[in-house]
N, C-alpha and C positions, 0 to 999 in steps of 0.2 A: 282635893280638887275644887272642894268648894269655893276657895278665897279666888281661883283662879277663871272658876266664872262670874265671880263677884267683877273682877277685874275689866272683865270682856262685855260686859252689860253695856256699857255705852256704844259698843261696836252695833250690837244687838239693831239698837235703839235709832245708828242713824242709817244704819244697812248700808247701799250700794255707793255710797256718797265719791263724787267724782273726783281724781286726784291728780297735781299738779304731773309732771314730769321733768328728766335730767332735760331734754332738751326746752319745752315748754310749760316754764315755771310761774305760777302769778303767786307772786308774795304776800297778795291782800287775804290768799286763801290759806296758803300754803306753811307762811312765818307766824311763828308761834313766840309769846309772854316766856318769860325765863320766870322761872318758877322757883318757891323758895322750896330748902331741900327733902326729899321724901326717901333718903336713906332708909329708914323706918319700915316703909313699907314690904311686906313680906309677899316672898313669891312663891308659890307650888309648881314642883319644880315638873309633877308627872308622875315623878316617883312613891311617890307618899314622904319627901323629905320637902324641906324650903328652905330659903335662903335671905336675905336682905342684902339690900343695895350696894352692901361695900363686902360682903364677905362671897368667898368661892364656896360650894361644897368639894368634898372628896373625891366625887367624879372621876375615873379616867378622864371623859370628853372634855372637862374641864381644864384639862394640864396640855394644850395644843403643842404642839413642836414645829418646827420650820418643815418646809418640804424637800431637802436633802438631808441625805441619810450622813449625817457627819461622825458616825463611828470610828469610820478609817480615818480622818483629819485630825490636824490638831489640838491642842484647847489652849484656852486664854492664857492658865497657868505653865504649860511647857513654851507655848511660840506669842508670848503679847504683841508681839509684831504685829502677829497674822489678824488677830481683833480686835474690831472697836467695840467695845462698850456702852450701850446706848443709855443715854441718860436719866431719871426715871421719871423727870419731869416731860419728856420727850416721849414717851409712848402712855398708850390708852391702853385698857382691857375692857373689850366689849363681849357681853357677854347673852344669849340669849339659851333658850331651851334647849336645844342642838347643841350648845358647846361655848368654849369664849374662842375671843378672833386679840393675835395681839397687833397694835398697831405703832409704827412708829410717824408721829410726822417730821415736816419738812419746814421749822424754820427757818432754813437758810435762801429757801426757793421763795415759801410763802408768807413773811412772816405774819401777814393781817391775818389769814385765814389760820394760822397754826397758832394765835394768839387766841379768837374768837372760839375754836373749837376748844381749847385750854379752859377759858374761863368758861363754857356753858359744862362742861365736865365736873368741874367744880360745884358748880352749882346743883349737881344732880340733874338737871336738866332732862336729858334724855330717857331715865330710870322710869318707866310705863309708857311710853310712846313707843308706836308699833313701827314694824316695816311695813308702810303702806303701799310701795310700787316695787313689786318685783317680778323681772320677767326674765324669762329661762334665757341664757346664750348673750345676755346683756349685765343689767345688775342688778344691784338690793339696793333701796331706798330706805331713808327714815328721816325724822327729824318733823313729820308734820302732825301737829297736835292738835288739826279740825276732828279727827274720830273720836277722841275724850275730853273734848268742846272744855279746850285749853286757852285760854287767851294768845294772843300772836306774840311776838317777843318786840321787844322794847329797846333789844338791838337795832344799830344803825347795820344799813347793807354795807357790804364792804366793796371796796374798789378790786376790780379784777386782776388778778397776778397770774394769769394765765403763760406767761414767760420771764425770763430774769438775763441779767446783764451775767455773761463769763469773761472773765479775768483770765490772764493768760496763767496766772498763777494757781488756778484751781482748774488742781489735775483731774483728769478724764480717761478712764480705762476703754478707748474704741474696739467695737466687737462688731460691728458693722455699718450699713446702711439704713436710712428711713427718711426716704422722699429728699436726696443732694442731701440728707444734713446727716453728719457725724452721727451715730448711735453707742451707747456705752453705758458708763457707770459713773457717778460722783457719787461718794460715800456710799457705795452699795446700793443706792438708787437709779429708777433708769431715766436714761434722758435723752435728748435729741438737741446733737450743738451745730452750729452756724460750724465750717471748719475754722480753726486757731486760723491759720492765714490772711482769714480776713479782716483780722483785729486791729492792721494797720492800720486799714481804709478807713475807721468809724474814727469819730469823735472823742469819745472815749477810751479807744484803745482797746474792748473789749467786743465780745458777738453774744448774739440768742443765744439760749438756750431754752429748753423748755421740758418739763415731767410727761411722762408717756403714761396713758390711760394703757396698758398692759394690764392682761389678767390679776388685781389683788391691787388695783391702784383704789385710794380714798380720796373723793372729789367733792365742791361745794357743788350743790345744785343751784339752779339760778332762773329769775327770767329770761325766755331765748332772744327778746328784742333788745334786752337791757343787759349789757355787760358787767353792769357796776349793783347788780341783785341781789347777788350771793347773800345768805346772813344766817341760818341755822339749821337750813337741809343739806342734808352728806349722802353719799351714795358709794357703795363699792364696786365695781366692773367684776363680771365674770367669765367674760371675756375681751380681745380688744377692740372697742370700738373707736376706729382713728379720725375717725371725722372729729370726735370730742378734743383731741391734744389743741391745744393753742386757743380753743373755747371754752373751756371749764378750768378752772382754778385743781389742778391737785393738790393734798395738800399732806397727803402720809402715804402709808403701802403695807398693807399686810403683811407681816414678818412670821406669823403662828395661825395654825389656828386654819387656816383656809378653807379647807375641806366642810368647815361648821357653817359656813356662809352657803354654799350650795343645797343645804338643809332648809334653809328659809325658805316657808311657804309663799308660793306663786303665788300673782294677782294684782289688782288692781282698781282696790286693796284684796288682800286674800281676806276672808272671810270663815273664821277667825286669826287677823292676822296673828304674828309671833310679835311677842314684846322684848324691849331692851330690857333685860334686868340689871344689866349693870351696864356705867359707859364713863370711865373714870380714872385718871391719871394714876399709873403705877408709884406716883410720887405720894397722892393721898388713901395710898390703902394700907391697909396694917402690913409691918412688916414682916409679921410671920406667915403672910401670904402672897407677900408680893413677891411676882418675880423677873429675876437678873434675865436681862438678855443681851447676847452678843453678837454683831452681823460681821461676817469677815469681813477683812480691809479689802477692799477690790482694787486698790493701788500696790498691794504688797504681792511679793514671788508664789506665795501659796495661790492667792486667787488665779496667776499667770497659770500656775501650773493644773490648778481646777478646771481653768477654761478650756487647756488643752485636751485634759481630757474629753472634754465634750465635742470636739471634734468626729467627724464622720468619717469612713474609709479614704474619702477623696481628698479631706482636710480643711471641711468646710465647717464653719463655727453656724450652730443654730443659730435664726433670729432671736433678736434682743428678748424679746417677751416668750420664747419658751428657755430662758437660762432662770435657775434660781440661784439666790446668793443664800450660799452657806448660813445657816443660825443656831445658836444654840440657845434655847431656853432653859432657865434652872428653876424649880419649886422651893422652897424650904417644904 
């Protein structure tokens, strides 16, 4: 436990120190130096074991799984139809004391913001930087590196992608309503579309769309006066706060692991916050620990036939944000 108050000494040192927020962000406080990498540094884990930046331990809590029980469903290898495959360059494993969280992003939605999070990953960036704002019924914050009196980052801010252009060509599993606009699925994500109908009227031929801050959505944080802010603070929803959709950039969605984020100590900043031990592309971790994951096709007959299940007595499909889409995780 030693090493891991060695860690927390700075926290100590600046106490109550005040922090930005998802809605009201200043990046002269908040944007942190990209830092060269601190793999190396070793974490206690609690246990009396530790771990370093790029390895898991044996943990149960470390091996998350999706939040349906896909026993009865299919697998990749009997119905490849039924799953996509997600790429391993395409998801993060975030991992803190409570557990890892796995994450897929979105560059088809986001690509600046699913590029930026990509390379600060790489970087180790995030590996001893705490969550500094979390608050119960809302979400978990990270990414600010004023409590370990870190230099600010050297990233430029990114332009906001808070919506994207739909193609009549990229299909859309509709499962309800949210505020006139279509609600559904694109690759197993949720979203909120303009309806296809109106694709004539535009200029392009195509409508809005836009990612739904639903429970387990991964968002940039940003100045609230300045749209175009964004550049190295993330935060998770934990529940849905909809005033954020069409104002904050998402830019992945928790696919594993969920339950480990509800663990992170409250605050503002909690005191002593929880730290990122690990925050890092499944592309660059050993592969005898990385792991395969697969999100069902939400275009294909199984997910139809999933959704139905979920139907009520009367035949009413839940809202969009209490569906989960099937995943399976695998370990070596």
């Amino acid at each position: 436990m030693m090493k891991r108050f060695l860690l927390l000494l700075p926290f100590i040192a600046v106490g109550l120190l005040a922090c930005g927020s998802a809605e009201s962000h200043d990046p002269k406080s908040n944007e942190e130096a990209v830092q060269s990498p601190v793999a190396q540094i070793h974490y206690d884990l609690g246990d009396g074991t530790a771990a370093t930046a790029n390895t898991l331990p044996d943990r149960e809590d470390f091996r998350p799984l999706g939040m349906v029980d896909v026993s009865a469903l299919s697998t990749p290898e009997n119905a490849p139809d039924d799953w996509r495959k997600v790429a391993a360059e395409q998801l993060i494993v975030l991992k803190t004391a409570h557990g890892s969280v796995v994450i897929e992003m979105t560059p088809q939605f986001a690509p600046g913001h699913t590029q930026r999070f990509s390379q600060l990953a790489k970087e180790n960036y995030y590996v001893g930087l705490p969550f500094h704002r979390v608050i119960s019924g809302f979400m978990a914050q990270a990414g600010n590196t004023a409590l370990v009196s870190r230099p600010r980052p050297t990233t430029e801010m990114l332009n906001a992608e808070f919506h994207f252009r739909r193609a009549p060509t990229t299909k859309m599993t509709v499962t309800g309503e949210r505020r006139s606009a279509d609600a559904g699925f694109i690759d197993g994500f949720k979203i909120a579309s303009q309806p296809q109908s109106l694709a004539m009227m535009t200029a392009d031929g195509k409508v809005q769309a836009w990612q739904l801050h639903c429970p387990g959505a991964v968002a940039a944080a940003r100045l609230g006066t300045d749209i175009n802010s964004a550049n190295a603070e993330f935060y998770i929803t934990m529940s849905y706060p909809e005033n954020l959709d069409k104002n904050y950039t998402v830019w992945g969605r928790v696919r594993a692991g969920f339950k480990s984020v509800f663990k992170i100590k409250r605050g503002e900043p909690p005191m002593p916050p929880d730290m990122i031990e690990m925050f890092a592309l499944v592309s660059e971790i050993d592969a005898a620990i990385a792991p395969s994951v697969w999100v069902m096709n939400t275009e294909s007959p199984a997910f139809v036939a999933y959704l139905e299940g979920l139907r009520n007595e009367v035949g009413t499909m839940p809202d969009i944000c209490d569906i989960d889409v099937p995943v399976i995780v695998r370990w070596p």
